[in-house]
C-alpha positions as CSV (number, residue, x, y, z in Angstrom):
1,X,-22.1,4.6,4.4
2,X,-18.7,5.0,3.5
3,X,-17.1,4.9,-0.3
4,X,-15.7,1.8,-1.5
5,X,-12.5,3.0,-3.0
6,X,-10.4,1.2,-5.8
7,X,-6.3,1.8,-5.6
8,X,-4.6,2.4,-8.7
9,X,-1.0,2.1,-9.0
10,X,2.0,2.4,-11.5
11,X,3.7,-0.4,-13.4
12,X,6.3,-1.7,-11.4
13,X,9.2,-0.2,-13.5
14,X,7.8,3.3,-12.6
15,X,10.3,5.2,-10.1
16,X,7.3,6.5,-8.2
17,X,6.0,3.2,-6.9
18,X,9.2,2.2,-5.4
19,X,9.9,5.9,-3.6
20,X,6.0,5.9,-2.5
21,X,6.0,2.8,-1.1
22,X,9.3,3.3,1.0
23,X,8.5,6.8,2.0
24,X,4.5,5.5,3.5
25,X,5.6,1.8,4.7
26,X,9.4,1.8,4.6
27,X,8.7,-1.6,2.7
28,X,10.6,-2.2,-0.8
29,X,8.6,-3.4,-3.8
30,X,10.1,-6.8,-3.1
31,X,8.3,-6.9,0.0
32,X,5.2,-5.3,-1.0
33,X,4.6,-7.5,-4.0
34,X,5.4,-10.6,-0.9
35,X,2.4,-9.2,1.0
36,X,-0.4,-8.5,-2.2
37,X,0.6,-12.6,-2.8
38,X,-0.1,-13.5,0.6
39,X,-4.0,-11.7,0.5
40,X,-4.6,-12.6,-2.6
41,X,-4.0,-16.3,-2.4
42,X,-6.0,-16.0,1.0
43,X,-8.6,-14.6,-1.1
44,X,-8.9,-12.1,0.7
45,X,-8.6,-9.4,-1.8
46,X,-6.8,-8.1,-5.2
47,X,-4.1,-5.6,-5.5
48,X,-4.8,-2.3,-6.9
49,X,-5.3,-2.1,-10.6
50,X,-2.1,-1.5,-12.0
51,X,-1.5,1.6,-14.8
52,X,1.0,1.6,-17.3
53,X,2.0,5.7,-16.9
54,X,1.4,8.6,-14.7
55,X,-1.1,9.9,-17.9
56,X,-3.2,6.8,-17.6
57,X,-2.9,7.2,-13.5
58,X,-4.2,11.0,-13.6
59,X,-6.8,10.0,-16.3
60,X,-8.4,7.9,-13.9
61,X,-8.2,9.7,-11.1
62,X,-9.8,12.5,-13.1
63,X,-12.7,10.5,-14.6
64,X,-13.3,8.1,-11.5
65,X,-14.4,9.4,-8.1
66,X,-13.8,6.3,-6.3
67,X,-9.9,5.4,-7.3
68,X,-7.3,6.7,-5.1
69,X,-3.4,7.1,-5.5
70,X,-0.6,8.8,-5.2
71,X,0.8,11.3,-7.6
72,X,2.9,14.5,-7.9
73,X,1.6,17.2,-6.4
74,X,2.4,19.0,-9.7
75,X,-0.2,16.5,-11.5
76,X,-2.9,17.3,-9.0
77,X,-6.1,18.7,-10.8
78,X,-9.3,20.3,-10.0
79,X,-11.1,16.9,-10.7
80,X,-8.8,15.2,-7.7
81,X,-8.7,15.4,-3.5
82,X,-5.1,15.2,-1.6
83,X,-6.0,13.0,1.3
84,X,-2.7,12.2,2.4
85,X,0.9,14.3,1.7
86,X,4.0,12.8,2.2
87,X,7.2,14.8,3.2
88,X,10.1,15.3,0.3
């Protein structure tokens, strides 16, 4: 049985969001925010739980098996799994 996993992400202010998102969907957070709205009033699910800083993001990934995100490579700890790298 596969893992149910639980997406994290930054506030929307945070530089990283908007440069992850365009780098794995080409999609601005304009866009992005346009597609969470149309699922969610669908119901057909929630956006990813949304962390104030990178500290809180790597805390969670640390403590919780199940969350997944992205984050610099230089943040990467024991506790954590790289499933995906995207190019500079």
């Amino acid at each position: 049985m596969a893992v149910r996993r639980h997406p994290v992400d930054l506030s929307l202010d945070a530089p990283e969001r908007q440069l992850f998102y365009r780098k794995l969907l080409n999609k601005n957070l304009e866009e992005i925010n346009a597609y969470w709205s149309r699922l969610v009033f669908a119901g057909r699910t929630l956006p990813p739980d949304e962390l104030g800083s990178r500290e809180n993001l790597q805390s969670r990934l640390e403590r919780d098996p199940t969350a997944i995100a992205y984050i610099e490579h230089s943040r990467v700890s024991k506790e954590m799994r790289i499933v995906l790298s995207l190019p500079e």
